[in-house]
C-alpha positions as CSV (number, residue, x, y, z in Angstrom):
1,X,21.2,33.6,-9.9
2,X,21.7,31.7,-6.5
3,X,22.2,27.8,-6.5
4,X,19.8,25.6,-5.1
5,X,22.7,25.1,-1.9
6,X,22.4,28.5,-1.3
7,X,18.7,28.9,-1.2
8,X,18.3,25.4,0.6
9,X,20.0,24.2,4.4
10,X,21.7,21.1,3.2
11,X,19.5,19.5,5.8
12,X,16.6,20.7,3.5
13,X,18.5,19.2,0.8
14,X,18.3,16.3,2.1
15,X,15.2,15.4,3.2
16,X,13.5,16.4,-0.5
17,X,15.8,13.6,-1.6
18,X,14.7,11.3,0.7
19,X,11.2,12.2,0.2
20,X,11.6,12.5,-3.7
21,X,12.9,8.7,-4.0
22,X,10.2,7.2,-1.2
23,X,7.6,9.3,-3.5
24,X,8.9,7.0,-6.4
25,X,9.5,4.0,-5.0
26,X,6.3,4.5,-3.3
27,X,4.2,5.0,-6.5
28,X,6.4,1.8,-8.4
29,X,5.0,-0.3,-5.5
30,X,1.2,1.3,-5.8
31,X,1.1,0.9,-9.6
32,X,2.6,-2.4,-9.6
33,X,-0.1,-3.6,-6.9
34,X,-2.9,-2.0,-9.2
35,X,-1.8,-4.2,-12.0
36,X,-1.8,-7.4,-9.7
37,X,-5.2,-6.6,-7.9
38,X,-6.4,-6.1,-11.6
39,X,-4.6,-9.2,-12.7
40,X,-5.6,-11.5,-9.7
41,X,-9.3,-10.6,-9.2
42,X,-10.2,-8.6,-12.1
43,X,-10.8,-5.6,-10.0
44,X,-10.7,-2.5,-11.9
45,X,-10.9,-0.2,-8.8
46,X,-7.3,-1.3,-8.1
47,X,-6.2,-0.5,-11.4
48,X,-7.4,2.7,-11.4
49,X,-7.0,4.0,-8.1
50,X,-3.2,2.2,-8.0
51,X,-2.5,4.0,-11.2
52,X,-4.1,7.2,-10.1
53,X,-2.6,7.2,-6.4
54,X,1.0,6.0,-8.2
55,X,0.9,9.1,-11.2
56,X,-0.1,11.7,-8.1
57,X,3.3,10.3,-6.4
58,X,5.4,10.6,-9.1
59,X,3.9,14.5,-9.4
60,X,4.2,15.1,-6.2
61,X,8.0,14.0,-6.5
62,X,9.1,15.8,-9.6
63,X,7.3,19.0,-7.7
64,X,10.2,18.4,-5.2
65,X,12.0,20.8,-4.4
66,X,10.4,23.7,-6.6
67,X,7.0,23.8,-5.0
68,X,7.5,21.7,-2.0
69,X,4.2,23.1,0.1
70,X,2.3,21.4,-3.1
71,X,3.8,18.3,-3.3
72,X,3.6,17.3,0.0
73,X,-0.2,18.2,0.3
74,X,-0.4,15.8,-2.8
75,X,2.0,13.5,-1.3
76,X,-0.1,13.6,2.3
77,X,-3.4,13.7,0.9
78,X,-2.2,10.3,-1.1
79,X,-0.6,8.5,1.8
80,X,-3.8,9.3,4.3
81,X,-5.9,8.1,1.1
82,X,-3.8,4.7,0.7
83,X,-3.8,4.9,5.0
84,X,-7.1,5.0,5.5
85,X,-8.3,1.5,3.1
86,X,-5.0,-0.7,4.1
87,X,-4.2,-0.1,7.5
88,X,-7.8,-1.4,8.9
89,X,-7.6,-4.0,5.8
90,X,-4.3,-5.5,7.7
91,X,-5.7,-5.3,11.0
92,X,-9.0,-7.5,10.0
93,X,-7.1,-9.4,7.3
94,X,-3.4,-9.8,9.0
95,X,-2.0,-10.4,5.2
96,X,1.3,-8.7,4.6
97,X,0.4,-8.5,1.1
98,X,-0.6,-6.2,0.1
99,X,-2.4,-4.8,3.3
100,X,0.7,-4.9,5.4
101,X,2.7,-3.2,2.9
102,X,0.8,-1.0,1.6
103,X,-0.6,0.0,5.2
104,X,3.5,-0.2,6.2
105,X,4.5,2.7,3.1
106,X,1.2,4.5,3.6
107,X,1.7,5.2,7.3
108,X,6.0,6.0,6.4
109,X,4.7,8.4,3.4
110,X,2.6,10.7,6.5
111,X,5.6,10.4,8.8
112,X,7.9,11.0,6.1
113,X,5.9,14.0,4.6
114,X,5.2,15.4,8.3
115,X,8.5,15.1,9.2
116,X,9.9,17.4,5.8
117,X,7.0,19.8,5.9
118,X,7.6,20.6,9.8
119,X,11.0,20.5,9.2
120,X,11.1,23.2,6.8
């Protein structure tokens, strides 16, 4: 049976471990703002939808490098999601947190997933 190095470019290689950490740091940092929009404002929406959006990451990392194709739809589909309410959310608002981060990882998690998917 051939090794992962020999089915994979080491260039391959490494961008699935890039994307495979920012997948799981970027789900920490989702779940973790769930919990405080929950714990600041009682707002279940950002409990469920951090926990969701975080549990999809981490899937979409552990997919990594056995069925990229899927996990980076997952991981896309996530970081246009998470896009799509915090980037105009910092641009009315102008707080860094969470809108500016959040709007920050979302926006890195397209480029990031764009940039391993094209690069395939």
């Amino acid at each position: 049976m051939a090794s992962l190095f020999e089915i994979l470019p080491l260039a391959m290689l490494t961008i699935v471990a890039v994307i495979k950490v920012y997948y799981v740091l970027f789900a920490f940092l989702t779940i973790v703002g769930g919990v405080i929009g929950y714990l600041k404002a009682k707002s279940v929406v950002s409990l469920l939808s951090g926990s969701i959006s975080g549990v999809l990451l981490i899937a979409a990392s552990f997919m990594l490098p056995a069925r990229p194709i899927r996990a980076y739809i997952i991981g896309l589909l996530v970081s246009i999601l998470l896009a799509g309410k915090f980037v105009p959310d910092f641009i009315h608002k102008k707080a860094i947190v969470p809108g500016g981060l959040m709007a920050l990882l979302s926006v890195a998690g397209i480029v990031l997933t764009l940039l391993a998917w094209y690069g395939r």
